[in-house]
Each structure stands twice: as structure tokens, then as C-alpha cells.
C-alpha positions as CSV (number, residue, x, y, z in Angstrom):
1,X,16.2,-0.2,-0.7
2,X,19.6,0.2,-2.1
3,X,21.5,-0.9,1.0
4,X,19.5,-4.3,1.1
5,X,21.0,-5.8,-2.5
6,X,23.5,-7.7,-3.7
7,X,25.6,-7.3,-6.7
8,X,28.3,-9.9,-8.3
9,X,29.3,-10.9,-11.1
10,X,27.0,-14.2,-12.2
11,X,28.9,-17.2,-12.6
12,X,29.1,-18.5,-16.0
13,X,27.2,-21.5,-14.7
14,X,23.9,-19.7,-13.5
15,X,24.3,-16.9,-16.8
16,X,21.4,-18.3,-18.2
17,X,18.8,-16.8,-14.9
18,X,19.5,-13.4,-17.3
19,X,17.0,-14.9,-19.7
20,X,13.9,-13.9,-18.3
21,X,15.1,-10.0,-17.6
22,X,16.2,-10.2,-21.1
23,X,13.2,-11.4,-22.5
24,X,11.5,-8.9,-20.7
25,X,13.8,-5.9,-22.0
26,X,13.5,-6.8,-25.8
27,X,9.5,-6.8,-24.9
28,X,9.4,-10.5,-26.0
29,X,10.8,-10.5,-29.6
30,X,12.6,-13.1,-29.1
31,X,12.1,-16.5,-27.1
32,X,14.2,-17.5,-24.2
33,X,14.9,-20.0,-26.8
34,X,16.6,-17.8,-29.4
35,X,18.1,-16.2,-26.3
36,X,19.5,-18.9,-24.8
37,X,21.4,-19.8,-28.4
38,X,22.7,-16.7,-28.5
39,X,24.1,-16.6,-25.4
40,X,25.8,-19.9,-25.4
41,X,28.7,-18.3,-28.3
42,X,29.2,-15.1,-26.3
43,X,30.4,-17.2,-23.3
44,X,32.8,-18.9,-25.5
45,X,34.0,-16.4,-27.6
46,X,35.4,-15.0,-24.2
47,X,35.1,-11.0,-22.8
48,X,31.8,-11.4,-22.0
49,X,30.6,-11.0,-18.3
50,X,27.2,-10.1,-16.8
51,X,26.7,-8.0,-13.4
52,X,24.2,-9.6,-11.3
53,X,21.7,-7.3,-8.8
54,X,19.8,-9.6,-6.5
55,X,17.2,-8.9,-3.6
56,X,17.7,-11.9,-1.3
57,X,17.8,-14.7,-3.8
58,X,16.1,-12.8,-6.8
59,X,17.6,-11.6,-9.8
60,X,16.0,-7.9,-10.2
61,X,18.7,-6.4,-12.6
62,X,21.5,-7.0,-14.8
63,X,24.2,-5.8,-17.0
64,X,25.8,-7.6,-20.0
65,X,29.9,-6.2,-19.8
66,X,32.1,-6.4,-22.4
67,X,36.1,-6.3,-21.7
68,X,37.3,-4.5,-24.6
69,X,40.4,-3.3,-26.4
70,X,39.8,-0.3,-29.2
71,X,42.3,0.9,-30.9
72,X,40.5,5.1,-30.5
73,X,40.2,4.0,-26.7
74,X,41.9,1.4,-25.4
75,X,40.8,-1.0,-22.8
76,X,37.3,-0.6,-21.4
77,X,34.4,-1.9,-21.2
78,X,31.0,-1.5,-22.6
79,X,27.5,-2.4,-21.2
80,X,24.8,-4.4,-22.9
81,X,20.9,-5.6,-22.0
82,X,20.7,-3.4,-19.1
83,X,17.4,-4.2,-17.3
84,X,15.7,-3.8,-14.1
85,X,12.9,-5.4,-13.2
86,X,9.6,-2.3,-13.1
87,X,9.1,-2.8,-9.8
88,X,12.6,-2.6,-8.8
89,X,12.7,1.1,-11.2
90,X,13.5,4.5,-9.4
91,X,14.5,3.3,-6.2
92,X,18.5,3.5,-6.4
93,X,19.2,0.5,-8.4
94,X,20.8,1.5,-11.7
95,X,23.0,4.2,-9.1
96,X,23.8,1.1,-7.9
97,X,24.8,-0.4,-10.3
98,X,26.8,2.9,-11.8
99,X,29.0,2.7,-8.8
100,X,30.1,-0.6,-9.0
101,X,30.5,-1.0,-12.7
102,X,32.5,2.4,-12.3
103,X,34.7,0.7,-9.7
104,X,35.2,-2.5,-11.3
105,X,36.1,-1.0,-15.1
106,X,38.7,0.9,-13.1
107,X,40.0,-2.3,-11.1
108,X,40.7,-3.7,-14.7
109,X,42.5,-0.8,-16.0
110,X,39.7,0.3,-18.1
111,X,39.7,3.8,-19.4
112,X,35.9,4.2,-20.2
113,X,33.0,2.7,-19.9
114,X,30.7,2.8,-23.1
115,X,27.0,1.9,-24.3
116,X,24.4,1.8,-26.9
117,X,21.0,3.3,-26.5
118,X,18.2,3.2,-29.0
119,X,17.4,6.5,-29.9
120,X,13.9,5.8,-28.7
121,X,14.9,5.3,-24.9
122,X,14.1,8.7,-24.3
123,X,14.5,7.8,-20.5
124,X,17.5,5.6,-20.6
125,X,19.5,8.3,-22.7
126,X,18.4,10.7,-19.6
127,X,19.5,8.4,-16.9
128,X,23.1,7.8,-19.2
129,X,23.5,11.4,-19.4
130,X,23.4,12.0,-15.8
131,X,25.5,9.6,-15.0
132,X,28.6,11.4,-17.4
133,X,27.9,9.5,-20.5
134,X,28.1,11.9,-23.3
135,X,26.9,11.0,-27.1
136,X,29.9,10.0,-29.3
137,X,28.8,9.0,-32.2
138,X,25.6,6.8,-34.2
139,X,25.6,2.9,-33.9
140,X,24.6,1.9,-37.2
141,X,23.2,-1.8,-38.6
142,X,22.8,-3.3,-41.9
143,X,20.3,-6.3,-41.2
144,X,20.8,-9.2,-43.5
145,X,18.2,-11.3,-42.9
């Protein structure tokens, strides 16, 4: 199955085909609407970039990237709204998608590559950990609305 996809970067231009995996990730809590307007400042702001995993033409999986600069870890970057579609699940895809984003963090320079995960993804924290992530420390949010 693997061998079959492609991967690239998506061009700022067609960003917005992430909008339905997204949607589908955050279980529909918020509309591609809401979606699409916070997308729009993340493009602008700059750093931003998404990975791209298609079968043929489709868009099965994808990975927000980040291009950062910390002062505790320099330059790296770190992964956000990473989705496969179900029926795409445990058949070599997020691998996949490991390798590359391995490979292109160090064709940047990058040091590390770093992620949240919400303590619930029991599964996702699995599949992170045996791929070499290790736990570093708590994300923590203060919602103000």
C-alpha cells in the first residue's frame, strides 16, 4: 500500500483540501467554516507548512509542520492536525509519513521534531512513542472564551 502514495508538501494554493481531514480529526467541533478562518492567518503569519499523503489524486493524510526556532532547542519543527483517513489506518501510512518528515526536518537543519498529543489519544501517544518521541513535558491552556 505504502509504495503506491505520494507525499509533498501542498501548495499554499490547494492548503485549504486539508479541511475536510481536519474536520474529521476534531470529530466536527468546528465547521470547515471556522476552519477555513483560522487557517487563512497561519499562512500569513509565515512557518507554517502542511505534508500532503495522496493515493492517486486523493488526499488520505496530512500533517500541519511548523518551522521553529526555541531558544531550549533550536531550530525544528513541530507537527500539528495529524490525520489519516480510517480507511487509510494501519497500513504503513503514518511510517510513511515518519520517514519523510524525519528527512525533511533534517534537510532544514532541524534538530528535533516535536508534537502535542491529548492525553486521551491513548493510541496516538503509542504510535509517537514508537517512533522515538519521548514525553517532555505538559502542554497547558487557559481558554478565554
Amino acid at each position: 500500500m505504502a509504495g503506491n502514495l505520494k507525499l509533498e508538501l501542498i501548495p499554499y494554493d490547494k492548503i485549504e483540501s486539508i479541511l475536510p481531514l481536519v474536520f474529521k480529526l476534531n470529530d466536527g467541533k468546528f465547521s470547515e467554516e471556522v476552519l477555513k478562518s483560522r487557517l487563512q492567518p497561519m499562512l500569513t503569519m509565515g512557518g507554517y507548512e502542511c505534508l500532503g499523503v495522496y493515493d492517486k489524486q486523493k488526499l488520505i493524510a496530512c500533517c500541519g509542520i511548523w518551522l521553529l526556532q526555541k531558544l531550549y532547542k533550536g531550530k525544528h519543527i513541530e507537527l500539528d492536525n495529524v490525520f489519516v483517513n480510517e480507511e487509510y489506518r494501519s497500513r504503513g501510512v503514518g511510517k510513511l509519513m515518519m520517514d519523510w518528515l524525519v528527512e525533511y526536518a533534517k534537510s532544514i537543519g532541524g534538530n528535533s521534531i516535536e508534537l502535542n498529543s491529548y492525553i486521551a489519544n491513548k493510541k496516538g501517544i503509542k504510535f509517537w512513542q514508537r517512533h522515538g518521541f519521548e514525553p517532555l513535558g505538559y502542554h497547558m491552556i487557559k481558554n478565554l472564551e
